[in-house]
N, C-alpha and C positions, 0 to 999 in steps of 0.2 A: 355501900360499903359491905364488903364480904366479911366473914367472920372466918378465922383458920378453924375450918372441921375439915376434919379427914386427909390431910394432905396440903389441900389449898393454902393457897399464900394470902396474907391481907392483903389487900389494899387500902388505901388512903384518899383521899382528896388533897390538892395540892393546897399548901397553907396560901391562905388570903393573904398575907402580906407578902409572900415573896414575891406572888404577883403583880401588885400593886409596887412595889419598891420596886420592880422593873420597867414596869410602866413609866415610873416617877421619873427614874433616871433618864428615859429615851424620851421623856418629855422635857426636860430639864437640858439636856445636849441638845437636842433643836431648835430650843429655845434662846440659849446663848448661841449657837451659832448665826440664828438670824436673826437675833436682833441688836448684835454688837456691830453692823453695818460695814462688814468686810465685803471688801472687791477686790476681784484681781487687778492687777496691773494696767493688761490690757484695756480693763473699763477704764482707768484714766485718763490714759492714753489717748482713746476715743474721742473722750471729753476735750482733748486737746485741739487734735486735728481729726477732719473729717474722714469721710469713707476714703476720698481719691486722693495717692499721694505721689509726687514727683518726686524722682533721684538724678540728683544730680552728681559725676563722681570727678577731682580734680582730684591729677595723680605727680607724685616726684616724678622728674624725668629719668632720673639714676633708674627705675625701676615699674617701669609703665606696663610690665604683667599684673602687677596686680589692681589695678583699675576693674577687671573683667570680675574678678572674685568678692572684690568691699561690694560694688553692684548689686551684683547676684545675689549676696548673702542678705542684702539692707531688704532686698524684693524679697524675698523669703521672708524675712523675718516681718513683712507687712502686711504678705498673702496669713503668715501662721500666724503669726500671736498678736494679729491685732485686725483680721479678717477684713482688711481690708484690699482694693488693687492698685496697681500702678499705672498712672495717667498721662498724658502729653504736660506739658509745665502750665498750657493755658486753659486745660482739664480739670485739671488737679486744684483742691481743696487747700491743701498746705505741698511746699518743697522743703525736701531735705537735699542741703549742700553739704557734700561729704570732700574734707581733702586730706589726702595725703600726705603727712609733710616729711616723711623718711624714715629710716630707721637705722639705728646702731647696733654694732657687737661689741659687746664685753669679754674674752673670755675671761674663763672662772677658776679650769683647771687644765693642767696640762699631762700627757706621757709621750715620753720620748721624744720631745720638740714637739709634736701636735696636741693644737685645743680638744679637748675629750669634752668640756663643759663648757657652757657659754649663755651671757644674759644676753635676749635681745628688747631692744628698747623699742617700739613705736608709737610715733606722737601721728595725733589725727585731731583735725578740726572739724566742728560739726556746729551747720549752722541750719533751724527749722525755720520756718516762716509759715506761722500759722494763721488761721479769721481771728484769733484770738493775742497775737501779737509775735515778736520773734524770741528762738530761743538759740545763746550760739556758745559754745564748749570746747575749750581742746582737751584732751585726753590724753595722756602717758600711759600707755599700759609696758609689763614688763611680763615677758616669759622666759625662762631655762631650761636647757633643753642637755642633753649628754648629745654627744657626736662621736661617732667610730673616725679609726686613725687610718682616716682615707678620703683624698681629695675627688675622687668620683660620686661619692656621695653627699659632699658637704653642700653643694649648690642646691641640688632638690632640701637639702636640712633646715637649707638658708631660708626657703621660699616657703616652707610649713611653716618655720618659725615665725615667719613672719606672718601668713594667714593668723595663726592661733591669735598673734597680738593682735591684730588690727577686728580677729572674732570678739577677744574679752570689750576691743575699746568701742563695738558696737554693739553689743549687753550693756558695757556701765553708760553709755550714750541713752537709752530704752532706757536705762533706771531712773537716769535723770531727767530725763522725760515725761516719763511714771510721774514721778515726785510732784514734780513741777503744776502736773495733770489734776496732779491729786490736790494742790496747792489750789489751782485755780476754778477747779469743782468746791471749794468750801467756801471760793466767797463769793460765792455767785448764791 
């Protein structure tokens, strides 16, 4: 410790408790975070079905583009968030039966004779088949969407609107999965 002569500034030593109450704290956050037994999703999920998984995609015939896209998106979502691949059906650990069953428009509002707003409804069936038993869901999801007042654009509007739904109903499909995962990791 310095003493102010001639100019100089004191110093200090850093008080004993603040350090320790900081310590306290960052030992106290670590502590409830791991030992209050949080997992992600994905670890449920795991628990669920194994590494290898088959997609299977039955599609409305009204609308057999988007078969190529629910696919795509289920394989994605098995490569990211749940590290696992995609298998032949006599490969594979667990199948996901994924179907199609259509979709509706509401409109919602209108200007000048044309829909400007609009709900779109789609329902999806999803059925897993796991070593651990089967799991099978249909889904409703609902999206709304604004549309400009022009029939060149409405058909691409049509076919987003419809991805976005058929994205939410394969999230809350993963949740209930999740759930399910998480259900049958506790009684085990």
């Amino acid at each position: 410790m310095i003493m102010e002569n001639k100019g100089f500034a004191k110093q200090t030593k850093p008080k004993l408790l603040t350090t320790h109450y900081s310590l306290l704290t960052l030992v106290t956050a670590l502590l409830l975070l791991t030992a209050c037994g949080y997992k992600p999703s994905a670890h449920a999920v795991r628990q669920l079905f194994g590494d290898s998984v088959y997609v299977e995609v039955n599609v409305d015939r009204a609308e057999p583009e988007n078969a190529p896209y629910v696919k795509d998106e289920m394989n994605r979502i098995v490569y990211t968030r749940f590290k696992g691949h995609v298998a032949s059906k006599e490969a594979a650990n667990t199948q996901i039966y994924i179907t199609y069953a259509g979709s509706s428009f509401t409109p919602l509002s209108y200007t000048n004779g044309y829909v400007t707003r609009y709900r779109t409804n789609v329902r999806v069936h999803f059925r897993m088949i796991t070593p651990k038993g089967q799991i099978a869901k249909t889904i409703s999801t609902v999206y709304e969407a604004d549309i400009q007042e022009s029939s060149l654009t409405s058909s691409a509007l049509r076919i987003e609107a419809i991805k976005k739904g058929l994205e939410k109903a394969l999230d809350e499909f993963m949740a209930y999965a999740s759930a399910k995962g998480m259900l049958a990791g506790n009684e085990e």
